[in-house]
Structure formats: structure tokens, C-alpha cells
C-alpha positions in Angstrom: -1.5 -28.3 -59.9 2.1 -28.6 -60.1 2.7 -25.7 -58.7 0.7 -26.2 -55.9 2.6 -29.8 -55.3 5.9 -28.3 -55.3 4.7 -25.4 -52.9 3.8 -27.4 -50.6 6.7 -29.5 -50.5 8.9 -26.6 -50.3 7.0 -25.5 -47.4 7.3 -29.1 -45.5 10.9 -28.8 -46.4 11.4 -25.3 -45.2 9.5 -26.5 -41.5 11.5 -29.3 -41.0 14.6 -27.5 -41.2 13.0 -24.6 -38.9 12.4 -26.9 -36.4 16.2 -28.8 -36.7 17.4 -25.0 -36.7 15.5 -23.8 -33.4 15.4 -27.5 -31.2 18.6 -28.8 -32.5 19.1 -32.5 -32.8 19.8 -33.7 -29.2 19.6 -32.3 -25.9 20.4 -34.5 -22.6 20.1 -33.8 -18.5 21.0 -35.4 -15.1 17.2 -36.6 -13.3 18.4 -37.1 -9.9 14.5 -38.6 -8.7 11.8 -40.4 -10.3 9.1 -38.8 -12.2 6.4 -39.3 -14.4 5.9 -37.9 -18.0 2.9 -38.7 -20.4 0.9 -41.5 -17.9 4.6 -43.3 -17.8 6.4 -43.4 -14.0 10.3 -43.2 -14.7 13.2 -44.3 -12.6 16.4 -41.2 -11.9 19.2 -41.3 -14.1 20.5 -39.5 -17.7 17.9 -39.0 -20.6 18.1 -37.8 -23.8 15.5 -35.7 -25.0 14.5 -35.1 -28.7 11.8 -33.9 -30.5 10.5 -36.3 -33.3 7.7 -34.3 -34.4 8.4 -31.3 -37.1 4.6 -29.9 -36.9 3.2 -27.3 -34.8 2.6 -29.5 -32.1 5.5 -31.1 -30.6 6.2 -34.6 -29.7 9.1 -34.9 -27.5 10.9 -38.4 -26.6 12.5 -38.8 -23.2 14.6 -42.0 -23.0 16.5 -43.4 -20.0 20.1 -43.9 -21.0 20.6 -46.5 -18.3 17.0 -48.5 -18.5 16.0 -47.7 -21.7 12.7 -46.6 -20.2 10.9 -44.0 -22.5 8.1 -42.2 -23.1 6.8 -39.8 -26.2 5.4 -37.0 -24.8 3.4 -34.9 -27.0 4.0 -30.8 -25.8 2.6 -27.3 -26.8 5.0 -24.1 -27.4 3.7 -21.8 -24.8 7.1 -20.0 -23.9 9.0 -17.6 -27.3 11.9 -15.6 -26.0 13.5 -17.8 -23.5 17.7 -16.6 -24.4 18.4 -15.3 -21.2 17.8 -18.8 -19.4 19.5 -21.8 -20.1 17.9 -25.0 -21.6 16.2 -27.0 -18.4 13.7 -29.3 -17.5 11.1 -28.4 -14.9 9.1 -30.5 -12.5 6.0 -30.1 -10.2 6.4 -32.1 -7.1 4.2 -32.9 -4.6 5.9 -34.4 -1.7 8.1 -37.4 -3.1 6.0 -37.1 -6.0 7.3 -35.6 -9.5 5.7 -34.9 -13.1 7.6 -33.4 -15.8 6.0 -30.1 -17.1 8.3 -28.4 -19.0 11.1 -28.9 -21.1 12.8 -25.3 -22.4 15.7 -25.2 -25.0 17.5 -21.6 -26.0 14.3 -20.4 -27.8 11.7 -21.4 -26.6 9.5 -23.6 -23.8 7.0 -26.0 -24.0 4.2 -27.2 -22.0 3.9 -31.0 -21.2 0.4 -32.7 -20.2 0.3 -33.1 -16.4 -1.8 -33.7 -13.1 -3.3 -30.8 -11.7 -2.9 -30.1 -7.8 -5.8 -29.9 -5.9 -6.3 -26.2 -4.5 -5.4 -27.1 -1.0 -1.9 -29.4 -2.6 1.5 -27.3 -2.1 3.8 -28.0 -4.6 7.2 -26.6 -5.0 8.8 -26.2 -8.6 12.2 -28.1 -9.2 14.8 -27.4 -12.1 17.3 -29.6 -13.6 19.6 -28.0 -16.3 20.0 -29.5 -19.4 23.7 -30.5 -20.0 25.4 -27.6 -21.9 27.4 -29.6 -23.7 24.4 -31.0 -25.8 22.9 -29.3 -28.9 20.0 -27.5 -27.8 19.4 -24.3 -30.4 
């Protein structure tokens, strides 16, 4: 039973520092619009985005700098082999109208929970790097 114990603590250990390893501790970007993320509507300005979760499933925090405004928003990783772009954020819009989708680091992408479009909707796509001097692999 011991063994087992120990195991699976090494384990939890060696997944914590995976995750540290591959998202890094801090990563930060320049929203120029409003958006919304997770049910939350919030204003432009800098965030910092981190990833408090160390399980499969990510949870990812966006937090205003300026406001303090935040949301946790919990993501899949949908994306693996993602080194020849740089980390960004990306956006669906829908006229003035913008919802966090994606938020990629070095590695790897994940997929945020987000309104679908209606068939007949045009949306357009809209990318803001993440700030290269932040850790982001």
C-alpha cells in the first residue's frame, strides 16, 4: 500500500512539473477591444494569463491588469505541435462583438468554451500576440 501511495505521489509530482515545463509560469498580451471569455464581458487593456490547473483539463485565468476584471476559464488541448507560431490569443468576432477561443503558447493550443455562429453569421478571426517577453514554454 505504500508503494502504491508514493507512486502516485510521484506521479502528481512529475505532472505538475510537466505542466510548469510546457505552459510556463506567466504569459501576458495587449487586448486592444472588449471581449468576452467564460459568460464574463471584459473591457480592452493588458492581461495576464496563467494556467492554475495542473490536470488534463486546463483552467486558464485571464486578469485585467488595469481593472482587475477576471475570469477562470476552464480549456481543452486540442492543438500539439504549435513551434512554428508564436504564443497568441485568438478571437471570433461578429461585428463589434468578440469571444475569446483560443489561447496557444510555444507547444501547444487550447480550445476555450464559446458561442457558436449561426450558419448564416460571418465572422472574421482576429489575433493578438502574446508579449514575447513573458514566459510562455
Amino acid at each position: 500500500m505504500k508503494n502504491y501511495w508514493l507512486l502516485a505521489s510521484l506521479l502528481a509530482a512529475s505532472m505538475t512539473i510537466a505542466t510548469t515545463e510546457t505552459w510556463g509560469q506567466e504569459m501576458s498580451a495587449e487586448v486592444p477591444f472588449a471581449f468576452h471569455a467564460n459568460g464574463a464581458d471584459l473591457p480592452p487593456g493588458h492581461y495576464t494569463i496563467s494556467r492554475v490547473s495542473t490536470g488534463a483539463f486546463p483552467v486558464l485565468r485571464l486578469l485585467n491588469v488595469d481593472s482587475g476584471k477576471g475570469v477562470l476559464a476552464p480549456g481543452q488541448i486540442t492543438h500539439y505541435g504549435a513551434g512554428d507560431l508564436s504564443p497568441r490569443l485568438v478571437f471570433q468576432c461578429l461585428g463589434t462583438s468578440c469571444a475569446l477561443n483560443q489561447i496557444w503558447s510555444l507547444s501547444y493550443g487550447i480550445d476555450l468554451p464559446h458561442p457558436q455562429p449561426k450558419k448564416k453569421e460571418k465572422t472574421q478571426v482576429t489575433v493578438v500576440p502574446i508579449n514575447s517577453g513573458t514566459k510562455a514554454n
